[in-house]
Every structure is written in structure tokens, then in C-alpha cells.
C-alpha positions in Angstrom: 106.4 84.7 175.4 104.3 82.6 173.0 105.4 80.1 170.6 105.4 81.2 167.5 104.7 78.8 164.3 104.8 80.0 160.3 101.4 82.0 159.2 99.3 80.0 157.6 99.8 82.6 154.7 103.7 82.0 154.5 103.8 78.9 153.4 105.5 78.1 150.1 104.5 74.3 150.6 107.9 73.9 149.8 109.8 71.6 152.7 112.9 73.3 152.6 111.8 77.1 152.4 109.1 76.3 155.1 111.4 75.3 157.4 114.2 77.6 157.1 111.4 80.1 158.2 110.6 77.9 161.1 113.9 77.8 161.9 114.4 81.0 161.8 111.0 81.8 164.2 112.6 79.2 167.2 116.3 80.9 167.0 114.6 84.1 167.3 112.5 82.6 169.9 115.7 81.1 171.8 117.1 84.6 171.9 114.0 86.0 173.5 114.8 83.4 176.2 117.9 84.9 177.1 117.0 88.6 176.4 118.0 90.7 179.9 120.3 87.9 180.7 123.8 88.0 181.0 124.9 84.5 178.8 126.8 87.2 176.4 128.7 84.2 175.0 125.5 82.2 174.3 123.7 84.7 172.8 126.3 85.9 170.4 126.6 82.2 169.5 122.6 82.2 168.8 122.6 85.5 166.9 125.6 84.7 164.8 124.2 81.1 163.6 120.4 83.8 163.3 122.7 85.8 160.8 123.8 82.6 159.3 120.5 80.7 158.0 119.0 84.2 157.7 121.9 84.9 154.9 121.9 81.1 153.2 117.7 81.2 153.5 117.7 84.8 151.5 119.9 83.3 148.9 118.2 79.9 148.4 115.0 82.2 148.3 116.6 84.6 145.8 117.6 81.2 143.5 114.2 80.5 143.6 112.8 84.0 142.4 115.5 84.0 139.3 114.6 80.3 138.8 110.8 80.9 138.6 111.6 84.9 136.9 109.4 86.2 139.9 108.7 89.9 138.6 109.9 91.9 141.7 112.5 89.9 142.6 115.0 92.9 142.5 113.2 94.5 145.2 112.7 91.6 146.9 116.3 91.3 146.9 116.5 94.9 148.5 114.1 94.3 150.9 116.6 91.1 152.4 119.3 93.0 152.3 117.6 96.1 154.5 116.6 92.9 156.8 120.0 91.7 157.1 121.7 95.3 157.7 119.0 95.8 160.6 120.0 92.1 162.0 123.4 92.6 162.0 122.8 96.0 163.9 120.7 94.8 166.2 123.4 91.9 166.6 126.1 94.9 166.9 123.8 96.4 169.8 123.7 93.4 171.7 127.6 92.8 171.4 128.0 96.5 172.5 125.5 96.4 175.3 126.5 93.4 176.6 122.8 91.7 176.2 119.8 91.3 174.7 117.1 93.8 175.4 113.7 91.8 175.3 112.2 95.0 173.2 114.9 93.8 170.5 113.9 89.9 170.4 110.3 90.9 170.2 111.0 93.5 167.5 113.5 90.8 165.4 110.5 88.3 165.5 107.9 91.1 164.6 109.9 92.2 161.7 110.0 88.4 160.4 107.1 87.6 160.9 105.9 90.7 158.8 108.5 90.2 155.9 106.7 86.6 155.9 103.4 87.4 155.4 103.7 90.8 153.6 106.7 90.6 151.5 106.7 87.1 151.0 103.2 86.6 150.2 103.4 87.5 146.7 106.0 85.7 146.3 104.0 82.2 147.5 101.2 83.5 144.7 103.3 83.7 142.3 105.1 80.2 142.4 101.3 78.5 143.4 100.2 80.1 139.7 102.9 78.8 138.0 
């Protein structure tokens, strides 16, 4: 699988957003390393500490949005909180199947990558006209 690096349209140009994405493309990408394995225990420590930054990134992104009064932040909001719910069922899958299927990896990256450049977008316009 390719490395993956932030869309050039994702970036806030602000350090500690930009890399909390980052950080969350190269756990991704360290799961898809392990995806049809069977390191159970390593994965499940990998996914959890996914959950983790994905959850603490969401809020510190949220902060932002009420900080700067970002006009769709409430959907915004929403839109985490369907990402989270699909993580931690993908994360349930994998603890219930016993691994990581590589379709799911591939799909968890796809699905970030997207919220970066679709959802977050707008976002990135609106603190660059500020």
C-alpha cells in the first residue's frame, strides 16, 4: 500500500491540527500493515490508541469551530460523531473477527481522507478568511 500524506487541500496551516491528521493517516496506515494478520493483541492496541487521537483531535477541532463561531459547526459536530460510531464498529468487527480485514483498513483511510478534504475543507476556508 502507498504512503499516504495530508491533501494538499486539508491543511489548516495550523501545526497542531495538521499533524493530528497526519497522525491519524500513519496509525491507519500501521493497521493496514497488519490487516489479515493474526497480531490480535497489536492491533487492538493500534485501533484503540486510532479511537484515542481520533476522539481528542475531533474535540480540539470542535474548540476551534466554537472559538472562531464556524457557521456549521453543529453539523460538523454530527458528522465526527457518525465517524467515530463507524470506527468504533469497525474496531468492534475486528475484536469479534479476530483481525483486520484489509477491505476495512483501506475503507478507514478512504473515509478519512474524504472527511479531510470534503468536510474539512470548509472549515480550512473559513479560518483562512478570518
Amino acid at each position: 500500500m502507498k504512503a499516504y500524506s495530508l491533501p494538499e487541500g486539508s491543511l489548516y496551516r495550523i501545526t497542531q491540527l495538521d499533524k493530528q491528521h497526519q497522525e491519524l493517516i500513519d496509525i491507519v496506515q500501521s493497521l493496514h500493515g497488519l490487516s489479515e494478520s493474526n497480531e490480535l493483541p497489536e492491533i487492538v492496541r493500534i485501533f484503540e490508541s486510532f479511537l484515542n487521537k481520533l476522539a481528542i483531535h475531533f474535540t480540539d477541532e470542535e474548540r476551534m469551530m466554537k472559538d472562531t463561531a464556524y457557521p456549521d459547526a453543529e453539523s460538523h459536530r454530527a458528522h465526527h460523531q457518525d465517524m467515530l460510531k463507524d470506527a468504533q464498529s469497525t474496531f468492534n468487527i475486528v475484536k469479534d473477527k479476530g483481525k483486520l480485514l484489509e477491505r476495512n483498513a483501506i475503507d478507514s483511510i478512504d473515509k478519512l481522507i474524504r472527511h479531510m478534504l470534503l468536510s474539512d475543507g470548509p472549515f480550512v476556508t473559513h479560518l483562512k478568511n478570518r
